[in-house]
N, C-alpha and C positions, 0 to 999 in steps of 0.2 A: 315815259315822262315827256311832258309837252314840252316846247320849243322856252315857251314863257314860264315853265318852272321851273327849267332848266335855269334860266339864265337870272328867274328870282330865289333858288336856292346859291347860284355861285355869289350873287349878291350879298346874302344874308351869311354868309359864308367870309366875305371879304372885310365885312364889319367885324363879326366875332374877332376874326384877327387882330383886326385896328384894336380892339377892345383889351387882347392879350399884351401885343406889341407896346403898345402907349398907354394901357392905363397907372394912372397918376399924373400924367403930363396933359393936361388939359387941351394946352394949346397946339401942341403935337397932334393929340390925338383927335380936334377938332378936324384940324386941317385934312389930315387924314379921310376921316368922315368927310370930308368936301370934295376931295380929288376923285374918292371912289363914288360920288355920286354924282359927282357931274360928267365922269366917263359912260356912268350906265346912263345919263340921262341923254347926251352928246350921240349914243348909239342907238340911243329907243327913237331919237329923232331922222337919224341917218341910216338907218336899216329899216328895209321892210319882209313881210316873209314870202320876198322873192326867189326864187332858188341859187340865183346866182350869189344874193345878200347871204345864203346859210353856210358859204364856207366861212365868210366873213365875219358870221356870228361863231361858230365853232371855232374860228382863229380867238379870238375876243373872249371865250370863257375859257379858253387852254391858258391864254393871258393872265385872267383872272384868279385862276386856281394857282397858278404858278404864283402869282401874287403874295397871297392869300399864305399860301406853305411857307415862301421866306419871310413874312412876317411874321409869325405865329412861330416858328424853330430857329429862326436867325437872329432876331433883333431882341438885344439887352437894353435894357433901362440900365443907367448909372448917375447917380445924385451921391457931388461932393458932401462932406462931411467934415466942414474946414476945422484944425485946429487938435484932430484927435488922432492918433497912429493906431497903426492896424492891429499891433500887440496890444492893445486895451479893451479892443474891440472883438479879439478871435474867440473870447469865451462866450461874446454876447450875439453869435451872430445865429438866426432862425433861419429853417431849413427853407430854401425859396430863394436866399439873398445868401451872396457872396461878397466881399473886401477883395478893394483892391488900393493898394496904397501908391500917391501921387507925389512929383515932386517938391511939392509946398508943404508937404508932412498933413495934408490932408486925408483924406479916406475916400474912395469911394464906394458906395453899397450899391451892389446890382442885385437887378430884381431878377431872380431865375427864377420859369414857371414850368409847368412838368411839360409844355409842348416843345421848351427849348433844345436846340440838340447841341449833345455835349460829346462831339466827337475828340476822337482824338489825331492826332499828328501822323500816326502809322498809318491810316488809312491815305494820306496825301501822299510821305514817304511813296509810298509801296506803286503808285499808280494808278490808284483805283477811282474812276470815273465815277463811281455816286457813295454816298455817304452813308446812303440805307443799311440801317441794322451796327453802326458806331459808335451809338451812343453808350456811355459808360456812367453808371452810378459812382453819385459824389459820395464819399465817407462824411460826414456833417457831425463825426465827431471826432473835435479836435486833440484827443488825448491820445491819439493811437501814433 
């Protein structure tokens, strides 16, 4: 793979994320969309495919990629729900989105999507340097 498809697949790659990370949040997720395109564009102007510029660019898509993973497995969306407690809400909740109940007796619904990672605690506990292979499936039904 070329040098330029390289660095237009981690591109197209960095969006998708913003896409999972922030969508519904418009303004968030514009911004988003801005910052990762004025980094790629800051660098198409400041790199050339000089050999010295290509550790620079291979620093810059490791960048990228790292990006790109903790936005897409890390980051929750959560939208208040003023006025309604989480008991009225645990039978109505679709699998994707979880409660979390605020001190104002509001709600909050978070948006979980199947890239999120849902580790658990025992993995930190124990000492363990990477997260990979954590994740644990939600039960999404609340009668058990």
């Amino acid at each position: 793979m070329s040098r330029r498809q390289q660095v237009l697949s981690s591109y197209r790659s960095l969006l998708r994320a913003t896409r999972y990370a922030f969508d519904g949040d418009h303004r968030v997720f514009t911004a988003a969309r801005q910052q990762s395109r004025q980094g790629y564009e800051t660098g198409r102007h400041e790199l050339t495919s000089d050999p010295k510029d290509c550790d620079e660019i291979d620093k810059r898509l490791e960048h990228a990629s790292g990006v790109a993973l903790l936005l897409r497995s890390n980051i929750v969306q959560g939208e208040l729900k003023p006025g309604k407690t989480g008991n009225e809400n645990m039978a109505t909740v679709d699998p994707g989105e979880s409660i979390a109940q605020s001190d104002d007796g509001g709600v909050y619904k978070l948006r979980i999507h199947k890239y999120t990672e849902l580790g658990d605690n025992e993995a930190v506990k124990g000492g363990k340097t990477s997260l990979a292979g954590t994740a644990k499936k939600i039960n999404w039904n609340m009668s058990e």
